[in-house]
C-alpha positions, 0 to 999 in steps of 0.5 A: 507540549505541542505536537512534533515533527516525529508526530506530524510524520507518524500520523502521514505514515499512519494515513497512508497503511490506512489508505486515507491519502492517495498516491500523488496527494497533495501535502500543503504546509500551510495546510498541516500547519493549520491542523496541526496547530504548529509552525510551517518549520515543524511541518516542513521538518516533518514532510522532509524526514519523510522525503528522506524516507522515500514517501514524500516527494518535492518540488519547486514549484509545486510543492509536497507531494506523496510518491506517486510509484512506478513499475521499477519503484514496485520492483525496487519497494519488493525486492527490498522487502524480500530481502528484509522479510525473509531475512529476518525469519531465515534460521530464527530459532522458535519464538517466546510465549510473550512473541507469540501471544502478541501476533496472536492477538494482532491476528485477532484484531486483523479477523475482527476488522475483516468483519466490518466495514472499515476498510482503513482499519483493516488496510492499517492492520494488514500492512502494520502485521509485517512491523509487528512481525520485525518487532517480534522477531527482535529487531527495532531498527528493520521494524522501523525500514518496514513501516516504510516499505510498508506504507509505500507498498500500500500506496503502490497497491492503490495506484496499481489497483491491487487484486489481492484478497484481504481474506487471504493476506489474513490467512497468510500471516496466521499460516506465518506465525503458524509455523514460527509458533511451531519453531519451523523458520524454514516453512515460514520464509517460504510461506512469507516469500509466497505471501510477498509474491502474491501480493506482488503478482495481483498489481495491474501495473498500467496507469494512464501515466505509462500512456498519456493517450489512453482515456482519448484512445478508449474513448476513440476506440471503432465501435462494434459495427452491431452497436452502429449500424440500424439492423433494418438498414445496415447502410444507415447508423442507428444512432441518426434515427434517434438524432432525427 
């Protein structure tokens, strides 16, 4: 049986947590249809679920592209996982063995990928805990938005180069289920809230898209006088005598 455009779409958004495509990439349909042995309708049918999906965009002209976010995406793409996140731990009465047993062993594999070297694993595994989360706590259908918001969370952190610690993540979710493990949802949604927040605080939401001119500003930028002027004439710049 070949392969589907559920398929084509799972694999993108896969890519994605992984950090294997960047914002703004290219998504070529002869392309995909190449790799994945399949017509250009199967991998259009795929690439527009995933425009519907807010993670591909199209143009015209130019094609498909991945998003490529803005700082009011980066607000809409949080608030919305607050609203989410929080609800869906908020009043959640303590949850079975089997829950547990398996956000335990998704923490396991998060420690083990913090070990090695690599990153798409560890990358993929931070931001799938949050879908496995959702899943545990009962609810398929949000499990399916988050992997969403997910991804585009994850291609926000790239495009705004996220400060936040790996480390840290992995001890917030193992604090997370800490305390639903305890049956204690209210210590949970202020600790998912704090973990959400901080993701959020250590964006650097500035590229050379907000301003176009930046890379010839800085590289325009005066000189410290220290670095131009030859300190045995200070009338003269130093750079002339290695010229001369």
């Amino acid at each position: 049986m070949g392969i589907s455009a559920t398929d084509i779409s799972q694999r993108i958004v896969e890519a994605v947590l992984a950090q294997r495509l960047a914002p703004g990439a290219r998504l070529g349909e002869q392309q995909l249809a190449m790799l994945f042995d399949c017509s250009r309708t199967i991998v259009r049918e795929a690439l527009t679920r995933l425009a519907a999906r807010g993670i591909v965009t199209v143009s015209a002209r130019r094609g498909w592209y991945l998003i490529a976010p803005t700082p009011d995406d980066v607000r809409e793409a949080f608030e919305a996982r607050r609203v989410i996140e929080l609800g869906l731990i908020r009043g959640q009465r303590r949850l079975d063995e089997g829950a547990i047993a398996r956000l335990n062993q998704h923490l396991q594999q998060e420690q083990a990928a913090l070990q090695g070297d690599d990153v798409g694993t560890r990358s993929f595994l931070l931001g799938d805990f949050h879908v496995c989360l959702a899943e545990c706590l009962g609810n398929g259908l949000l499990a399916d938005t988050l992997r969403d918001f997910t991804a585009r969370t994850t291609l926000i952190a790239m495009r705004y180069q996220s400060s936040h610690d790996a480390v840290r993540s992995c001890e917030d979710h193992v604090a997370i289920v800490a305390a639903l493990a305890a049956g204690d949802s209210a210590r949970a949604e202020a600790l998912m809230a704090e973990h959400l927040s901080s993701v959020q605080a250590a964006l650097h939401l500035t590229t050379d898209d907000d301003d176009p001119l930046q890379p010839l500003r800085d590289a325009l930028a005066p000189l410290p006088m220290s670095a131009t002027l030859d300190p045995a004439n200070p009338a003269e710049p130093a750079y002339l005598g290695a010229l001369l």
